[in-house]
VOBA-1610 file (N, C-alpha, C; in pm, whole numbers, padded with zeros to 5 digits, always signed):
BEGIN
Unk-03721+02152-00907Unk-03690+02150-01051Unk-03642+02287-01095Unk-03592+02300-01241Unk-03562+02428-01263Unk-03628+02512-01336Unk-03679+02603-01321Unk-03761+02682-01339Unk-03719+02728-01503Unk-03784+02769-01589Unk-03818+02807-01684Unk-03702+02941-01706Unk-03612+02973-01803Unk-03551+03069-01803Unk-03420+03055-01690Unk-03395+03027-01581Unk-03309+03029-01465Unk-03225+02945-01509Unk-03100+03037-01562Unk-02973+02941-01586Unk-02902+02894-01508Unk-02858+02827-01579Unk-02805+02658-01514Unk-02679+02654-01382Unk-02602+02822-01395Unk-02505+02798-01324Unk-02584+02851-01155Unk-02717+02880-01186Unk-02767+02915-01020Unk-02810+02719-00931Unk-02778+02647-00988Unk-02812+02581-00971Unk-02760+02534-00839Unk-02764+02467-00726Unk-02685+02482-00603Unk-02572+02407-00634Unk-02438+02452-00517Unk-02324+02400-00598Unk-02330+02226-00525Unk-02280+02095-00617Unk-02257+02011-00555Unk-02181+01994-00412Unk-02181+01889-00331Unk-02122+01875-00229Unk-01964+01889-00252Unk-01919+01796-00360Unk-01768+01764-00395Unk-01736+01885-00471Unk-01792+02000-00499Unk-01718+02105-00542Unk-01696+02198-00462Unk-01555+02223-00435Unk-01493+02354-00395Unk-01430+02448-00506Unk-01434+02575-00466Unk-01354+02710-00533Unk-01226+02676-00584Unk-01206+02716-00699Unk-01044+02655-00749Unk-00965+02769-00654Unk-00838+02731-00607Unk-00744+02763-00491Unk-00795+02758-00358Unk-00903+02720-00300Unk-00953+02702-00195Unk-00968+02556-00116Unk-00900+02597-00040Unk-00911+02489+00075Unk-01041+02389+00138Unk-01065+02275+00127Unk-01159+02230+00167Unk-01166+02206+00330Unk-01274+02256+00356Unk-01288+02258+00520Unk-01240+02095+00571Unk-01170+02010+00666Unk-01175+01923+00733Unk-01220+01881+00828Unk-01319+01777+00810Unk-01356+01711+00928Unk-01262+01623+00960Unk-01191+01677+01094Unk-01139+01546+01157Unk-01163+01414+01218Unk-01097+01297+01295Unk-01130+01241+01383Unk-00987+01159+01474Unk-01044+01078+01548Unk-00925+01073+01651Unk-00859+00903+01634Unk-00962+00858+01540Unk-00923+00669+01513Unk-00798+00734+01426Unk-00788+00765+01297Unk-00635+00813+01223Unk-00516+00785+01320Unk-00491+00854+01441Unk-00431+00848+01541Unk-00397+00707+01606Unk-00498+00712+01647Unk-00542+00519+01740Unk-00469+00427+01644Unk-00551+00408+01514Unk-00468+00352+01422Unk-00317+00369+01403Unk-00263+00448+01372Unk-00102+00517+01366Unk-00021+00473+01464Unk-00038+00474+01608Unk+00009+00458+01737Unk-00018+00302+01721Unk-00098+00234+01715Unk-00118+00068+01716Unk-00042+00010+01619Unk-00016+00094+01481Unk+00040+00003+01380Unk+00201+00071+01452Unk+00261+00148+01501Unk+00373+00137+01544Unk+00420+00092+01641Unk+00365+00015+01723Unk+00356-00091+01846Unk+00446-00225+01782Unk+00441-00208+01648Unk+00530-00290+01567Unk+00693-00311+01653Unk+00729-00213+01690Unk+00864-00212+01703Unk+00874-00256+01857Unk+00788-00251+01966Unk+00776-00340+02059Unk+00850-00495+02023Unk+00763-00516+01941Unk+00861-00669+01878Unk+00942-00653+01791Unk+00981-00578+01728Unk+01082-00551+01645Unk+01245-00551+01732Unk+01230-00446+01843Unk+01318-00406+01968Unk+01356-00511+02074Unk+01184-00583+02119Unk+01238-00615+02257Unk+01230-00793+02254Unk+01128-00859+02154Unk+01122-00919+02146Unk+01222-01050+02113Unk+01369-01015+02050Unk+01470-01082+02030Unk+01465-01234+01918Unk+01327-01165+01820Unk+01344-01318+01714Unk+01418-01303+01626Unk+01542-01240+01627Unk+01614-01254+01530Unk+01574-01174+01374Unk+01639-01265+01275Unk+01569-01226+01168Unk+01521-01294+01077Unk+01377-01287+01082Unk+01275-01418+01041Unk+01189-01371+00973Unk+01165-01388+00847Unk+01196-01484+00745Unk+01323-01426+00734Unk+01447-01508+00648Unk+01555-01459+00694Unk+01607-01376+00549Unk+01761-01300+00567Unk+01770-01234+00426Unk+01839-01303+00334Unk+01814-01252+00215Unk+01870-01299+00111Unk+02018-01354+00126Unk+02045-01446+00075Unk+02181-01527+00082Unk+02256-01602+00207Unk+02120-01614+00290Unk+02176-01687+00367Unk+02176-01824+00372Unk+02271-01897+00417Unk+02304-01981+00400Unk+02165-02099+00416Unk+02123-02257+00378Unk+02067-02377+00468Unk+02074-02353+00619Unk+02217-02388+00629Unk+02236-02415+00765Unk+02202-02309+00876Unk+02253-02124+00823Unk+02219-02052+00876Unk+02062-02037+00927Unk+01974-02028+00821Unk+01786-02064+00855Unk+01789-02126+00925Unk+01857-02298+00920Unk+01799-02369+01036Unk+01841-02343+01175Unk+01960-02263+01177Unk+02000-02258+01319Unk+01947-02138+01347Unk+01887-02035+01284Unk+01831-01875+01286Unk+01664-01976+01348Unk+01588-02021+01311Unk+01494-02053+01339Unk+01519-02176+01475Unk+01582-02231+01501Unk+01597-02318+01611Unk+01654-02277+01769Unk+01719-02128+01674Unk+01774-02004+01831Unk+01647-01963+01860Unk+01526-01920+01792Unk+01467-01792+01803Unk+01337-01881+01789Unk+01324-01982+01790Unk+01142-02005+01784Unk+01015-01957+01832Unk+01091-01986+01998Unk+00937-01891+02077Unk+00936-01725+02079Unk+01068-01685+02016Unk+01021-01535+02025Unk+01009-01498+01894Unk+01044-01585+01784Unk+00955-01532+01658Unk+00812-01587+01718Unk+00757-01665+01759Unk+00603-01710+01771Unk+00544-01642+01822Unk+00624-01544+01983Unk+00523-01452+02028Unk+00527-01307+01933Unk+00690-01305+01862Unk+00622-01200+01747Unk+00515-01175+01635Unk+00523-01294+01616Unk+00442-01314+01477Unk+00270-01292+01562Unk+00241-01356+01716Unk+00126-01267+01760Unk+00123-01185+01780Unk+00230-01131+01821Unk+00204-00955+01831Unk+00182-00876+01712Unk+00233-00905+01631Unk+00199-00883+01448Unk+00037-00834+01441Unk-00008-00954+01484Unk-00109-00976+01417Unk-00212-00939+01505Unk-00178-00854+01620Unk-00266-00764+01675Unk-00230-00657+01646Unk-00126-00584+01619Unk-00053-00431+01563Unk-00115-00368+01436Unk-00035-00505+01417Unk-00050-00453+01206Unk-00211-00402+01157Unk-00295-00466+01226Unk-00449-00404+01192Unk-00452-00251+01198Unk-00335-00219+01263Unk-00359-00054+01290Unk-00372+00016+01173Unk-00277-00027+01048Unk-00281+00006+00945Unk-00376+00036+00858Unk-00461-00066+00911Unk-00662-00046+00799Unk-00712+00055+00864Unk-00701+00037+01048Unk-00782+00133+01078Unk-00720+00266+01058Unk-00632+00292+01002Unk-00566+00425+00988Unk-00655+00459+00851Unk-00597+00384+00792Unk-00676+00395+00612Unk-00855+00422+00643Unk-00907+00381+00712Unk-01074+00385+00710Unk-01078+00503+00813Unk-00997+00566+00866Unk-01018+00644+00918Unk-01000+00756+00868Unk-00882+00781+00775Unk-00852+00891+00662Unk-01020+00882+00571Unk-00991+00769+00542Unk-01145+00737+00443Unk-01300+00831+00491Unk-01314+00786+00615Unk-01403+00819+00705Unk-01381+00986+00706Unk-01299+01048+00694Unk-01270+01208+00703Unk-01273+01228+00579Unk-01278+01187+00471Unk-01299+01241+00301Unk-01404+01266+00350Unk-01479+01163+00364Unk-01633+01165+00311Unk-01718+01219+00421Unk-01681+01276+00552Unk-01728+01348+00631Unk-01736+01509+00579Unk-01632+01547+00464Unk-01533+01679+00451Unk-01641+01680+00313Unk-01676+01561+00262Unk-01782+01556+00170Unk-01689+01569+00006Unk-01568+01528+00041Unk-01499+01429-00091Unk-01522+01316-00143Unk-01450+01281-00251Unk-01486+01192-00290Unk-01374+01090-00221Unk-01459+00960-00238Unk-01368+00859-00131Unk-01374+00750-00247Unk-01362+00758-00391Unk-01333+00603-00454Unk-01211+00552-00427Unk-01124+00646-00471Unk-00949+00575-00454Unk-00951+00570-00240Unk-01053+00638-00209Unk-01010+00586-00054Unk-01070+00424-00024Unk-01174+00401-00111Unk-01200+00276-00082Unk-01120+00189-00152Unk-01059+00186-00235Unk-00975+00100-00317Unk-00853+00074-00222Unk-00811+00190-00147Unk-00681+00203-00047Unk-00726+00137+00056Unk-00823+00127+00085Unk-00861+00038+00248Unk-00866-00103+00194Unk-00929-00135+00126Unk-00869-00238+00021Unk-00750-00327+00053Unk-00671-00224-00019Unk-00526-00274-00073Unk-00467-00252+00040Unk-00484-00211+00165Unk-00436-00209+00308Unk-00453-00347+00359Unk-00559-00377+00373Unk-00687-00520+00414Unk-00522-00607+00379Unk-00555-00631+00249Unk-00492-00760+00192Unk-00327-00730+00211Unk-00275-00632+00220Unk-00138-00617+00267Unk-00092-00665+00428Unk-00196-00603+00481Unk-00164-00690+00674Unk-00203-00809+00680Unk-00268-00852+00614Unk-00288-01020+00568Unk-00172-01100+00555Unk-00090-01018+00410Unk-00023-01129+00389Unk+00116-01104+00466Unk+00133-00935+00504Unk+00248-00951+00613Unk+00249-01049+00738Unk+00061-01070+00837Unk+00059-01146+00891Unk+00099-01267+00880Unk+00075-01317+00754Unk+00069-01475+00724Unk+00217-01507+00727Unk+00311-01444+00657Unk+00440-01413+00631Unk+00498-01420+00788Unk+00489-01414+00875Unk+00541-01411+01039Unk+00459-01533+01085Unk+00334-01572+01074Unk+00284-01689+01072Unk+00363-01817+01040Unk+00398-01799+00916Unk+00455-01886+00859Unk+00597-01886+00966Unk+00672-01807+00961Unk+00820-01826+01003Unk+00830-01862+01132Unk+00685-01849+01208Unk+00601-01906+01352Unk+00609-02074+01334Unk+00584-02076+01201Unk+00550-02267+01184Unk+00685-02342+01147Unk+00769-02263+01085Unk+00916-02310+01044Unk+00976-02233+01158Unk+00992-02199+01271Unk+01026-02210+01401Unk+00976-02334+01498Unk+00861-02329+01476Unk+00806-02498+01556Unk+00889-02598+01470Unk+00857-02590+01320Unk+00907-02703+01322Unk+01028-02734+01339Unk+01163-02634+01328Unk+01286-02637+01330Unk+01328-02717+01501Unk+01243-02712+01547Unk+01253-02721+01722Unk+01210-02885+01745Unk+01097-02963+01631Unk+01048-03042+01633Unk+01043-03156+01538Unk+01199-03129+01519Unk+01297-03251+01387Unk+01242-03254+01287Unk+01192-03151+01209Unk+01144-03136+01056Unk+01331-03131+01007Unk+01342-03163+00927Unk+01463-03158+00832Unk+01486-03058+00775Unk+01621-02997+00686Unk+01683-02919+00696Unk+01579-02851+00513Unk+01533-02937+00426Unk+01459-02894+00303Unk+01343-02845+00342Unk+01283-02925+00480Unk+01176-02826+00505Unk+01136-02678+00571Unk+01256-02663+00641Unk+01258-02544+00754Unk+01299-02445+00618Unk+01380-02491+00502Unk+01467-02370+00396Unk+01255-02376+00335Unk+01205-02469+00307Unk+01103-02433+00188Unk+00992-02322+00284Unk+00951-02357+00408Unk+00889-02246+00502Unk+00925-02102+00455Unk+01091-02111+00516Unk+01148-01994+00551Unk+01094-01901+00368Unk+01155-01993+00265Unk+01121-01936+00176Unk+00953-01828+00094Unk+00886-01990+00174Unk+00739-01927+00168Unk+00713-01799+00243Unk+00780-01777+00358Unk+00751-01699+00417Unk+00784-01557+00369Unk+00922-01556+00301Unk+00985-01449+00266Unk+00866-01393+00194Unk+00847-01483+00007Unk+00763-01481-00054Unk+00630-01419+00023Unk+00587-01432+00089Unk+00465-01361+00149Unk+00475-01215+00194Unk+00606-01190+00246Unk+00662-01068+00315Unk+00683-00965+00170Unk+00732-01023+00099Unk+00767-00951-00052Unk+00638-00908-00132Unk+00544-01012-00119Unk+00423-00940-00171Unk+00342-00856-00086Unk+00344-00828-00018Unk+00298-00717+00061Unk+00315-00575+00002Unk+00457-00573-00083Unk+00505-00419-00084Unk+00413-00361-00220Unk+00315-00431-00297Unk+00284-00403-00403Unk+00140-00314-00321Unk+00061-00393-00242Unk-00051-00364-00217Unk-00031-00248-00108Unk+00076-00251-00031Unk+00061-00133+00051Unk+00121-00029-00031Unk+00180-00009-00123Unk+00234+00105-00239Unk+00096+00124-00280Unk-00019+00046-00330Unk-00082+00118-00398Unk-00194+00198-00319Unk-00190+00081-00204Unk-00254+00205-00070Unk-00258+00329-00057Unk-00097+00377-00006Unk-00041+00474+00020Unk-00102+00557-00071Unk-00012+00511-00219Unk-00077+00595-00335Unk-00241+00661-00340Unk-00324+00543-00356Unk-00432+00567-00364Unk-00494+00693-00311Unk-00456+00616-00120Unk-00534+00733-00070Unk-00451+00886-00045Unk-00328+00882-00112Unk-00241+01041-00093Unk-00327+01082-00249Unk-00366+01032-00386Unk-00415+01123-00468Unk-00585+01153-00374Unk-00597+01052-00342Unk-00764+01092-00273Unk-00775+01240-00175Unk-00667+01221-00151Unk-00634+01361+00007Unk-00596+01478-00082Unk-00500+01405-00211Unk-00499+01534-00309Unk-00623+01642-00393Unk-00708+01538-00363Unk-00823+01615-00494Unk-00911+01627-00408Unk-00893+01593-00279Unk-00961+01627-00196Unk-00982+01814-00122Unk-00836+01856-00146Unk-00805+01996-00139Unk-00803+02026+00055Unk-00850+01951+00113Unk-00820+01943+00236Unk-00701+01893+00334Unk-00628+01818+00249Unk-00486+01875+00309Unk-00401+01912+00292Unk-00270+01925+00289Unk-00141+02047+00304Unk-00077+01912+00130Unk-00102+01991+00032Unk-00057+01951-00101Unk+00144+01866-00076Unk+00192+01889+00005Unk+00321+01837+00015Unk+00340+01744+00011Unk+00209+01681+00211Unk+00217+01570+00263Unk+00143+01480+00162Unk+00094+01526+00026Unk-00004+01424-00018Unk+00107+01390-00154Unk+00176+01474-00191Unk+00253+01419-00292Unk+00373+01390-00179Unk+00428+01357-00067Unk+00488+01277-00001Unk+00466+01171-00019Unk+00297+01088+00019Unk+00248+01005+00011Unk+00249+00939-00165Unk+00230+01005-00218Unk+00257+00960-00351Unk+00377+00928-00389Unk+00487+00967-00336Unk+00646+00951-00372Unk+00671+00823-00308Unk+00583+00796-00137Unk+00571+00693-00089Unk+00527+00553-00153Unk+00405+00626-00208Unk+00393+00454-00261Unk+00415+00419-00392Unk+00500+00539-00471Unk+00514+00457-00557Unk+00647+00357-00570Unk+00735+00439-00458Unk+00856+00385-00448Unk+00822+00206-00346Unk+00717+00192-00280Unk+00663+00059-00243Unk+00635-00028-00352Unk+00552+00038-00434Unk+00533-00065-00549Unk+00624-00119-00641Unk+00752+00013-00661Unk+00873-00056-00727Unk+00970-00166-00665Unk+00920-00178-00565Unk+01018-00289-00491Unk+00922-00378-00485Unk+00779-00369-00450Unk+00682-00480-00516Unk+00717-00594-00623Unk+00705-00485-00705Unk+00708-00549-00861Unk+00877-00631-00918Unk+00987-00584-00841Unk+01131-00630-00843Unk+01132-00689-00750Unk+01188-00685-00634Unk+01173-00785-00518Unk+01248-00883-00515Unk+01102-00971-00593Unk+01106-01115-00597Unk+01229-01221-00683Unk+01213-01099-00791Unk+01306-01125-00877Unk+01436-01140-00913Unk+01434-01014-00815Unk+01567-00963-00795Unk+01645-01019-00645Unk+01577-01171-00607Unk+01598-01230-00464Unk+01753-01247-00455Unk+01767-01302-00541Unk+01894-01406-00545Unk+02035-01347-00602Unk+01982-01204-00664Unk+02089-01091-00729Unk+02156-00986-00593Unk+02239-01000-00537Unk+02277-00924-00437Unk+02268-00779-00475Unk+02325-00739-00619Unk+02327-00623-00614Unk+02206-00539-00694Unk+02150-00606-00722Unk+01968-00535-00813Unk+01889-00545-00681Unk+01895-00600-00572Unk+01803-00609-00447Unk+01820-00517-00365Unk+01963-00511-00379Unk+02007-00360-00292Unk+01954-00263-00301Unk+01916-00208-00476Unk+01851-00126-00526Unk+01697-00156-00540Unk+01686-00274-00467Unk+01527-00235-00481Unk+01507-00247-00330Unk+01559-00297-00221Unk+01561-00291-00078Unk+01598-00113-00091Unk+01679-00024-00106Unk+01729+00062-00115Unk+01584+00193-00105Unk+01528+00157-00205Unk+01381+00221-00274Unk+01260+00200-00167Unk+01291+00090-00128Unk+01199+00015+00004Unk+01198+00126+00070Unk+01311+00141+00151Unk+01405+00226+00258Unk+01301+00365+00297Unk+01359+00401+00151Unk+01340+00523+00150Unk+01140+00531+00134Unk+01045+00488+00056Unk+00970+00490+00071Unk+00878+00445+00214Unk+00950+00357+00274Unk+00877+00314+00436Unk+00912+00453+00482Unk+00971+00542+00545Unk+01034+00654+00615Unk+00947+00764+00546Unk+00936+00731+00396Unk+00818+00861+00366Unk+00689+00801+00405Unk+00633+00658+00399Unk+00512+00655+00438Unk+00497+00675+00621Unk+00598+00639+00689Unk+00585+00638+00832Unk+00568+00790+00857Unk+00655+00925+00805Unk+00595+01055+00833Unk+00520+01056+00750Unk+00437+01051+00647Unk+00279+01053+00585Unk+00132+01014+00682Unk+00230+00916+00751Unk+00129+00835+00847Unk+00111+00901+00978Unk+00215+00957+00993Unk+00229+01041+01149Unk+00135+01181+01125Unk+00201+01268+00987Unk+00156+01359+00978Unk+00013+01383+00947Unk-00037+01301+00885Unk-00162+01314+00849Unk-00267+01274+00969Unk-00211+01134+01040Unk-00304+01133+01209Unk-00329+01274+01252Unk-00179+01305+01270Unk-00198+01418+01396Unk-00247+01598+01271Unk-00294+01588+01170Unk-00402+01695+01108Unk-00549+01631+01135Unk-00529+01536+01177Unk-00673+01446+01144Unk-00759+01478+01292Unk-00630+01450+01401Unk-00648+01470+01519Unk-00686+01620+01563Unk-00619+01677+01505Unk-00614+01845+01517Unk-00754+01915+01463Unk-00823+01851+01388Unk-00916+01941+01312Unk-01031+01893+01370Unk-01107+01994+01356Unk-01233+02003+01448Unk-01331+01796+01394Unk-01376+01784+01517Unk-01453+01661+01466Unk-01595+01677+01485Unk-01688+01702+01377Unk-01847+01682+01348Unk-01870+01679+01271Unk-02010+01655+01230Unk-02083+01644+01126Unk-02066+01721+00999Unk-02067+01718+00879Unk-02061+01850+00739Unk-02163+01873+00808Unk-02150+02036+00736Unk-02251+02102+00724Unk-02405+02060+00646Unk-02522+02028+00716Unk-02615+01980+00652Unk-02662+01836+00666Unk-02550+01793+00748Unk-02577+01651+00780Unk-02741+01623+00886Unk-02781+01534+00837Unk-02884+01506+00934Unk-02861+01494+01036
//
């Protein structure tokens, strides 16, 4: 307790406070990494796998979907599993940044909100390749030409909502790394430039499906924000990797 007379500022300093201009010590670890390297295993199927392009893009034709899905069935199907062992890399990247706040003895709310909004983003990207997995079977297995277009569509639709929840990811956890004071202030407003430019193509997208030239500009925004989150994602593993890994100071 505090003693009688003994002002208030001897009081010991909290965990989450550091010195204004001072760097917060980092605890690293080596999953950031693991994670990073697994969610880019993506391009294994992206490269070698040969499914074409599924769900397909804007303005393409009926006929084109059905013959895009009736070329490419079994290798969208083994993509869409490979998906869905990769793409998890993404959470574990996020719980692993998470896991280093709160080792470094930051605060981790917006990191839990970001593991979050990670969760439900590889979800619905999964489901989204799932789907274009099932309107590939069926294209192969005399479903008709309204049903392979309503799939393909669902599927898109699934792929499009994704960009809201991984923007606010990104976001989330680049202000968390910000006020965190433990990493390099650039890469964290990188990450912030990252997701917010995810969420603006989130929120347009959908809307903007059927407009060739408002999609451009929001595919455009896409672009450029995936390329800032992919070096956000690289750079921050390999600080994560780099910095010493144990316990804070004081830990039991």
């Amino acid at each position: 307790m505090q003693r009688p007379g003994k002002p208030l500022t001897s009081l010991r300093r909290m965990p989450n406070d550091v010195a204004v201009g001072a760097r917060r010590p980092l605890v690293g670890n080596r999953l950031a990494l693991v994670g990073a390297v697994l969610y880019f295993l993506e391009w294994v199927a992206i490269l070698g796998f040969g499914a074409g392009t599924a769900p397909t893009d804007p303005g393409t034709s009926a006929k084109d979907i059905v013959a895009e899905y009736s070329q490419h069935s079994t290798a969208i199907a083994l993509a869409a599993g490979w998906y869905s062992l990769v793409l998890p890399g993404r959470i574990l990247f996020v719980a692993a940044v998470r896991d280093a706040l709160r080792r470094s003895e930051a605060r981790t709310l917006l990191a839990d909100f970001a593991l979050g909004a990670m969760t439900l983003s590889v979800a619905l990207e999964i489901s989204a390749f799932m789907v274009a997995a099932g309107a590939g079977h069926a294209a192969t297995h005399g479903a008709d030409q309204s049903t392979i277009v309503g799939l393909d569509a669902v599927g898109n639709w699934l792929d499009l909502a994704l960009w809201a929840p991984v923007g606010l990811s990104v976001l989330g956890l680049s202000v968390a790394m910000l006020w965190s004071r433990a990493f390099w202030a650039w890469l964290c407003w990188l990450g912030v430039a990252a997701g917010l430019l995810a969420c603006v193509h989130g929120v347009i997208a959908g809307a903007a499906f059927d407009n060739a030239s408002v999609y451009g500009v929001a595919d455009s925004a896409s672009t450029a924000g995936v390329i800032g989150a992919w070096i956000w994602i690289l750079v921050t593993a390999v600080v994560l990797f780099r910095a010493r890994v144990q316990e804070p100071v004081g830990a039991d």
